[in-house]
PDB file of N, CA, C and O in Angstrom:
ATOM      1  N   UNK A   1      44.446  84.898 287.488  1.00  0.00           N
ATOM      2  CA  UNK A   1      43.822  86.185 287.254  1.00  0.00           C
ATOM      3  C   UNK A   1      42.412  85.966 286.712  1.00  0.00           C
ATOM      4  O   UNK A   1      42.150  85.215 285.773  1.00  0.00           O
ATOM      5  N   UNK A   2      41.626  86.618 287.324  1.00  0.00           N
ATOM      6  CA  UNK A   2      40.208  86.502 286.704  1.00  0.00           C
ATOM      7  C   UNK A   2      39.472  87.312 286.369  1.00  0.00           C
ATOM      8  O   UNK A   2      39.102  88.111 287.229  1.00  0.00           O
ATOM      9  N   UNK A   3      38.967  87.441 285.016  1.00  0.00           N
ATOM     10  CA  UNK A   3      38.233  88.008 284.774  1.00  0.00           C
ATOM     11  C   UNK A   3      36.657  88.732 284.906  1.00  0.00           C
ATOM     12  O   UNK A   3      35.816  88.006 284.376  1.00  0.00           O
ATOM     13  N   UNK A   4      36.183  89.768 285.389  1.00  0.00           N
ATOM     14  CA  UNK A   4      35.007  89.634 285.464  1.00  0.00           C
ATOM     15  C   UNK A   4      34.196  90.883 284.736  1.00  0.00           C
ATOM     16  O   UNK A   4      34.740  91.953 284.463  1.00  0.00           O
ATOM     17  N   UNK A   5      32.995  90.616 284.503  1.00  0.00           N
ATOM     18  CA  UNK A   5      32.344  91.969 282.996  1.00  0.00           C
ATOM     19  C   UNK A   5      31.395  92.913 284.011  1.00  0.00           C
ATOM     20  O   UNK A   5      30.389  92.510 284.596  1.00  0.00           O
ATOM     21  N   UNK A   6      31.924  94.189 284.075  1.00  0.00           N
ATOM     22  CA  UNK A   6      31.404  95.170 284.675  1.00  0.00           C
ATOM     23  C   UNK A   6      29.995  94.929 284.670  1.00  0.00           C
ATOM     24  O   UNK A   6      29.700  94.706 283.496  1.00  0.00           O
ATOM     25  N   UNK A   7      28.933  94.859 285.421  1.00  0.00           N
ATOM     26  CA  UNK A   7      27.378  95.115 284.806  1.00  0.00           C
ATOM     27  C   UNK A   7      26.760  96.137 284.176  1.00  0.00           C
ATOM     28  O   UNK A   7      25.635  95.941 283.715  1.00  0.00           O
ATOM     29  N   UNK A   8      27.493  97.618 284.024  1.00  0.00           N
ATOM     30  CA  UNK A   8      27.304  98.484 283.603  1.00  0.00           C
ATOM     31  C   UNK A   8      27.031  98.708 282.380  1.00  0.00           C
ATOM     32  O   UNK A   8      25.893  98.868 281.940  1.00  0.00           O
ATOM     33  N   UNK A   9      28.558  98.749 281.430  1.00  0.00           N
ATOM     34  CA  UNK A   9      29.075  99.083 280.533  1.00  0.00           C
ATOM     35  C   UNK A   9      29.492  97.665 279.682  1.00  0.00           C
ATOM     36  O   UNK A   9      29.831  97.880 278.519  1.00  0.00           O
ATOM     37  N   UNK A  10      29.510  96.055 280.180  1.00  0.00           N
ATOM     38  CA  UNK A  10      30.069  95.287 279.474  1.00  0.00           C
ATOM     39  C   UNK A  10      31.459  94.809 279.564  1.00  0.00           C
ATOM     40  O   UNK A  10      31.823  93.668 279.277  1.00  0.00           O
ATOM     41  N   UNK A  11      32.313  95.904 280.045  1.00  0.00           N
ATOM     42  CA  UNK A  11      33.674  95.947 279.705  1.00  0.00           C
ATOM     43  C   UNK A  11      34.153  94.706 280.497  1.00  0.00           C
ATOM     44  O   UNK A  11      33.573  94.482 281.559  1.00  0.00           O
ATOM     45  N   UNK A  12      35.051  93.952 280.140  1.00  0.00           N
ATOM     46  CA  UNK A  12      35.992  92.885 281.025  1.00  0.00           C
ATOM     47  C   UNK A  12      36.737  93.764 281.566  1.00  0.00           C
ATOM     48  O   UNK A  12      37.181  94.839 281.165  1.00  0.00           O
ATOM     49  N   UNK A  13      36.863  92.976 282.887  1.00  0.00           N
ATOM     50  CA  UNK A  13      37.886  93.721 284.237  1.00  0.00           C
ATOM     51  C   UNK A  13      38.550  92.427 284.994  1.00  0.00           C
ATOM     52  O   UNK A  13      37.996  91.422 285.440  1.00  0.00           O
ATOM     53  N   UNK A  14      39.780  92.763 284.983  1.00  0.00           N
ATOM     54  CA  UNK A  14      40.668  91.721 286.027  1.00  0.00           C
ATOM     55  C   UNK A  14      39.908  92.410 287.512  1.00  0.00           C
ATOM     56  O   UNK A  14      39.521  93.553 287.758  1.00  0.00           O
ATOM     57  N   UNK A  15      39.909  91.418 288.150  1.00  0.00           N
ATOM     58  CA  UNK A  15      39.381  91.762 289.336  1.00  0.00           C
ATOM     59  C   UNK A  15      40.470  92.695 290.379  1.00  0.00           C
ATOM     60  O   UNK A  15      40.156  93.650 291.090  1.00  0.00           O
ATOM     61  N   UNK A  16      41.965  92.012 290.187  1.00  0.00           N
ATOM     62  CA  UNK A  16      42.832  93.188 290.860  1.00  0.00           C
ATOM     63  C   UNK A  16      42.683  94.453 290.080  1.00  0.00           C
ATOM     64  O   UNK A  16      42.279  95.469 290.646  1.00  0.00           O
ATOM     65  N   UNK A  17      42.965  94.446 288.910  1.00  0.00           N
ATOM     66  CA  UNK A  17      42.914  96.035 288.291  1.00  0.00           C
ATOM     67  C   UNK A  17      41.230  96.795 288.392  1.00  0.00           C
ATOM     68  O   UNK A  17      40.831  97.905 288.040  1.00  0.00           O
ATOM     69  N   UNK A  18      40.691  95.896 288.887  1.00  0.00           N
ATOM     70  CA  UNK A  18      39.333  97.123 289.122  1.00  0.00           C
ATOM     71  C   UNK A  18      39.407  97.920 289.615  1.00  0.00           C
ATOM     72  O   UNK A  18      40.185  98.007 290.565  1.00  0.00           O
ATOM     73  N   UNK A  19      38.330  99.304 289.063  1.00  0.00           N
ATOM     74  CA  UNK A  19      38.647 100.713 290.214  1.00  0.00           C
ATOM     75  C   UNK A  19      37.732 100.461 290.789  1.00  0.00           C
ATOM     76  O   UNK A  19      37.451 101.407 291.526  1.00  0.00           O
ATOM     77  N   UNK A  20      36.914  99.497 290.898  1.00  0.00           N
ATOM     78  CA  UNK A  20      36.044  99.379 292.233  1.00  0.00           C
ATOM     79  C   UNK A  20      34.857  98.051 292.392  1.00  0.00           C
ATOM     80  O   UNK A  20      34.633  97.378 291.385  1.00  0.00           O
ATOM     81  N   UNK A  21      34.504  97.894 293.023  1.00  0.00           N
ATOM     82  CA  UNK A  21      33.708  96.616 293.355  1.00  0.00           C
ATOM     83  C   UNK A  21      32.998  97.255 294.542  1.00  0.00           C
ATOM     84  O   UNK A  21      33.131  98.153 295.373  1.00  0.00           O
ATOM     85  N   UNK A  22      31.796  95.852 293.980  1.00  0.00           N
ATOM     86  CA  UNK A  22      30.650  96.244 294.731  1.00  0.00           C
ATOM     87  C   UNK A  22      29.564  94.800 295.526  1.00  0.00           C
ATOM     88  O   UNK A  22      29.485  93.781 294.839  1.00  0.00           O
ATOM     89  N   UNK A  23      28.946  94.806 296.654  1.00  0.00           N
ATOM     90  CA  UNK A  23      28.707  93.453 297.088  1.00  0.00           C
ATOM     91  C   UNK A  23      27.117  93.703 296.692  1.00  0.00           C
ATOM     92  O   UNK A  23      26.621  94.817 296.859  1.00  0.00           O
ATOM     93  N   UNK A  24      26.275  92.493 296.106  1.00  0.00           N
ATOM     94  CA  UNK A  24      24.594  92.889 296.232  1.00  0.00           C
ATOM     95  C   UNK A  24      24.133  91.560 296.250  1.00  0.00           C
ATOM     96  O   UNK A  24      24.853  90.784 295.622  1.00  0.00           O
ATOM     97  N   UNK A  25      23.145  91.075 296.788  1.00  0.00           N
ATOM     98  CA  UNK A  25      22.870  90.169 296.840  1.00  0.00           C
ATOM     99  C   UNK A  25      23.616  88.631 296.583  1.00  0.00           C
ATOM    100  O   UNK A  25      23.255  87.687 295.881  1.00  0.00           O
ATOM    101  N   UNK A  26      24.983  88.838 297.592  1.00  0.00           N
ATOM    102  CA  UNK A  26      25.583  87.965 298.072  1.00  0.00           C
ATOM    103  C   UNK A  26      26.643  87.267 296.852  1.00  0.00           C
ATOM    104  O   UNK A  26      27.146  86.144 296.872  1.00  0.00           O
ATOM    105  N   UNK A  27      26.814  88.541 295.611  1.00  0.00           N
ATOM    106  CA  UNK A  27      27.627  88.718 294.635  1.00  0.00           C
ATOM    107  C   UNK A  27      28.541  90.007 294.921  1.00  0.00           C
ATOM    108  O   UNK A  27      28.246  91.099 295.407  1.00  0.00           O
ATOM    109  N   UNK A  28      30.034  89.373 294.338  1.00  0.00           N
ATOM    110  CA  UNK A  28      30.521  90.740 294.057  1.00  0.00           C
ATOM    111  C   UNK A  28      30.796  90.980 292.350  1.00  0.00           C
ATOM    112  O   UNK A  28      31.009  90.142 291.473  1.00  0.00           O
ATOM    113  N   UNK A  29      30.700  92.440 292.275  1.00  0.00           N
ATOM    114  CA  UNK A  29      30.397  92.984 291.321  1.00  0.00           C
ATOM    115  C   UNK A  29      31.609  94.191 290.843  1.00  0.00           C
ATOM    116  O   UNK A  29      31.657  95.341 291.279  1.00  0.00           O
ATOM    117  N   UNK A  30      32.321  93.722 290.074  1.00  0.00           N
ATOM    118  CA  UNK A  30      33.614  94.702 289.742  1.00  0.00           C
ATOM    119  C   UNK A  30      33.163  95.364 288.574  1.00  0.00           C
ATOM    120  O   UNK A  30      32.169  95.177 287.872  1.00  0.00           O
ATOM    121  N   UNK A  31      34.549  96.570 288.476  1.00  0.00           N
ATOM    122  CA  UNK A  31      34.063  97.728 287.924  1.00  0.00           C
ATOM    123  C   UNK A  31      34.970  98.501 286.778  1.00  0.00           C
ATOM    124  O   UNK A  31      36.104  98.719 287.204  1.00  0.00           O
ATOM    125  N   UNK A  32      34.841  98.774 285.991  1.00  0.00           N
ATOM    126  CA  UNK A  32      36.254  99.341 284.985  1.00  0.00           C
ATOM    127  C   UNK A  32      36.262 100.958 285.515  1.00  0.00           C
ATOM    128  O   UNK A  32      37.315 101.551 285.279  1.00  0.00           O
ATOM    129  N   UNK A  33      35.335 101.631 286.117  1.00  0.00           N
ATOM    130  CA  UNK A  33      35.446 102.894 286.277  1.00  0.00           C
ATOM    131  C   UNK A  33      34.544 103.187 287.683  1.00  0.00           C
ATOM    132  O   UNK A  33      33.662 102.480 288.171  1.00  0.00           O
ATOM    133  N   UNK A  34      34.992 104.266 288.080  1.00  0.00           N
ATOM    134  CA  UNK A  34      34.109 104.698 289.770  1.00  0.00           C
ATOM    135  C   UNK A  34      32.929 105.210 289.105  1.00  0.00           C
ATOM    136  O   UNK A  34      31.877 105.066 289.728  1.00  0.00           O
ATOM    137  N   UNK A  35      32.879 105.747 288.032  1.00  0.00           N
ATOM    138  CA  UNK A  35      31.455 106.217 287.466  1.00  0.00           C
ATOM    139  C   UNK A  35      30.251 104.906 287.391  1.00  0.00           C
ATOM    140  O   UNK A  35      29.106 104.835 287.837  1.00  0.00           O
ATOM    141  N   UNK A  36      31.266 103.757 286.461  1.00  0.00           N
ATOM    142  CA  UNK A  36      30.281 102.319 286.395  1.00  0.00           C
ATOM    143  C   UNK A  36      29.726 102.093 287.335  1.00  0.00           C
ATOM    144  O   UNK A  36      28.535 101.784 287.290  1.00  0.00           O
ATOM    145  N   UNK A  37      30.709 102.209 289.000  1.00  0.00           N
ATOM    146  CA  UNK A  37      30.648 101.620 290.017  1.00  0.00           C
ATOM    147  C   UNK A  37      29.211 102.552 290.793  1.00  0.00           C
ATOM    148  O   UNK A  37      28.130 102.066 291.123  1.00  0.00           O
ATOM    149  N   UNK A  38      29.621 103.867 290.909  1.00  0.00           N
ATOM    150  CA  UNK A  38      28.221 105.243 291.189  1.00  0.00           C
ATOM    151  C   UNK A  38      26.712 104.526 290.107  1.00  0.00           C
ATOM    152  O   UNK A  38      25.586 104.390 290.585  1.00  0.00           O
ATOM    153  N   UNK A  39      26.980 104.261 289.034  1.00  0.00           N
ATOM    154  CA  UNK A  39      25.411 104.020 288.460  1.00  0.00           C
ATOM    155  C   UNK A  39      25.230 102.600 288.922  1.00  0.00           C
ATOM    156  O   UNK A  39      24.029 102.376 288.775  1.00  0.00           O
ATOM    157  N   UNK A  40      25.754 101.646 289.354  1.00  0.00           N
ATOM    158  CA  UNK A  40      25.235 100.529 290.083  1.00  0.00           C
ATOM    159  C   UNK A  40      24.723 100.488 291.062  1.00  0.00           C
ATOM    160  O   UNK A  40      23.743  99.757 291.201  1.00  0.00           O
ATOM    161  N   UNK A  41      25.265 101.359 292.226  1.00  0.00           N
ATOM    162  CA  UNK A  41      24.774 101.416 293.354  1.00  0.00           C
ATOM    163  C   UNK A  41      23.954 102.096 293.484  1.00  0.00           C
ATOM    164  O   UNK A  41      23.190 101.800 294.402  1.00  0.00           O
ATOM    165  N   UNK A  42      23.634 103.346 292.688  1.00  0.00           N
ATOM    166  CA  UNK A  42      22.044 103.982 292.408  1.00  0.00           C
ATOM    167  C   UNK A  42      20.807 102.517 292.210  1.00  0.00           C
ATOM    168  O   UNK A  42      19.619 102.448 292.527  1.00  0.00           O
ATOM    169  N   UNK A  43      21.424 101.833 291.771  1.00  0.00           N
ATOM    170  CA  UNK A  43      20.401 100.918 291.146  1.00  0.00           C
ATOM    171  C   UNK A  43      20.581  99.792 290.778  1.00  0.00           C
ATOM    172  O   UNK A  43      20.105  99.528 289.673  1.00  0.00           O
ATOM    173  N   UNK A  44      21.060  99.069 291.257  1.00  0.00           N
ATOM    174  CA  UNK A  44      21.609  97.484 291.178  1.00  0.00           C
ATOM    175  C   UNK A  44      20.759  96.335 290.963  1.00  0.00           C
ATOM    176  O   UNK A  44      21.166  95.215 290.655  1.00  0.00           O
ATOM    177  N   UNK A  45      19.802  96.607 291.107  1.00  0.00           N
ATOM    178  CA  UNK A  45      18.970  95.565 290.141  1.00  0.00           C
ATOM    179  C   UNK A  45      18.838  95.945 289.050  1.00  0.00           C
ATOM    180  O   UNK A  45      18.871  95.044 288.211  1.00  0.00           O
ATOM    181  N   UNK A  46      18.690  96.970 288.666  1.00  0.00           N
ATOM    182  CA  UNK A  46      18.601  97.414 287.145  1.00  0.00           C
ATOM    183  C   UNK A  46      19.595  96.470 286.381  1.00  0.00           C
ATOM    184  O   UNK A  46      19.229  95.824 285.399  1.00  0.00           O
ATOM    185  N   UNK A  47      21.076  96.415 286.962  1.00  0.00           N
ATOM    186  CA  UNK A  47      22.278  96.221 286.262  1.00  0.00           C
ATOM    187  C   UNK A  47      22.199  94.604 286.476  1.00  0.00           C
ATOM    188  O   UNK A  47      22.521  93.798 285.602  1.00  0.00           O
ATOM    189  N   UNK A  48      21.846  94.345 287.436  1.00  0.00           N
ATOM    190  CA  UNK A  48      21.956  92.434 287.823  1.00  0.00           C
ATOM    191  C   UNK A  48      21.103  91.727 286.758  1.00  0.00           C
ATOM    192  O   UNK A  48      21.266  90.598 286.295  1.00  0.00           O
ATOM    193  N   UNK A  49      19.826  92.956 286.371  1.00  0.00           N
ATOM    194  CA  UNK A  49      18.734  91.741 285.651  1.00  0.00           C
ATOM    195  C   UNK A  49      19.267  92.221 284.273  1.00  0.00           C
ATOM    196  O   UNK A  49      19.432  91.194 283.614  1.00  0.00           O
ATOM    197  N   UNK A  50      19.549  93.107 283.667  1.00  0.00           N
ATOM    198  CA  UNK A  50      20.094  93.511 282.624  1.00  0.00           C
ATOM    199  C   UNK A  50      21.970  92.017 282.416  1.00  0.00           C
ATOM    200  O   UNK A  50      22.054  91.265 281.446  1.00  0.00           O
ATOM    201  N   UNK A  51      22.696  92.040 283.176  1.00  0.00           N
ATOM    202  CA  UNK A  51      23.409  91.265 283.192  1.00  0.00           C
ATOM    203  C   UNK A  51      22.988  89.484 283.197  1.00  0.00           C
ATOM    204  O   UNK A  51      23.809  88.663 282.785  1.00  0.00           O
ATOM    205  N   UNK A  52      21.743  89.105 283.668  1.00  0.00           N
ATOM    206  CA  UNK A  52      21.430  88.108 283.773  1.00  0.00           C
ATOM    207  C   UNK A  52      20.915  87.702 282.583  1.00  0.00           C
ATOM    208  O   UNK A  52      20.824  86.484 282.424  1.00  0.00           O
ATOM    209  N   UNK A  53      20.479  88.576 281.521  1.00  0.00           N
ATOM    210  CA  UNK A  53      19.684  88.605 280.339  1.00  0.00           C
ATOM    211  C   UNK A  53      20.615  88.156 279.192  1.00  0.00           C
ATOM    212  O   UNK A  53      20.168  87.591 278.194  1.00  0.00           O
ATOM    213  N   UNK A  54      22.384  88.522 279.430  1.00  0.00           N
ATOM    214  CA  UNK A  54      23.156  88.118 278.513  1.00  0.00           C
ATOM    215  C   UNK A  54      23.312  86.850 278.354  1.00  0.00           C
ATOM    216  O   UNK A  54      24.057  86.426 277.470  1.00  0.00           O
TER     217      UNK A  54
END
C-alpha cells in the first residue's frame, strides 16, 4: 500500500482509497477529495512547485 500527499491540502492518501488522481507532467497525482482534485487541475503548476518546495 502506498502512500501518497495530495498537492493541495498536504493530506496523506493511500493511492487505492483516493477520490481521485490526476496525470501532469508525466506524474500521477492523488487526491483526498474531488474538490483537492478540481483546484489542481485549474492549476497544476501552482500545486507541483508549491509541493516541490517541501
Amino acid at each position: 500500500m502506498a502512500k501518497q500527499v495530495d498537492p493541495v491540502c498536504g493530506m496523506q492518501v493511500e493511492e487505492q482509497d483516493a477520490a481521485g488522481q490526476a496525470d501532469y507532467e508525466g506524474r500521477t497525482y492523488y487526491f483526498c477529495s474531488t474538490a483537492c482534485q478540481r483546484k489542481f487541475e485549474e492549476n497544476p503548476a501552482e500545486y507541483t512547485n508549491q509541493s516541490q518546495e517541501r
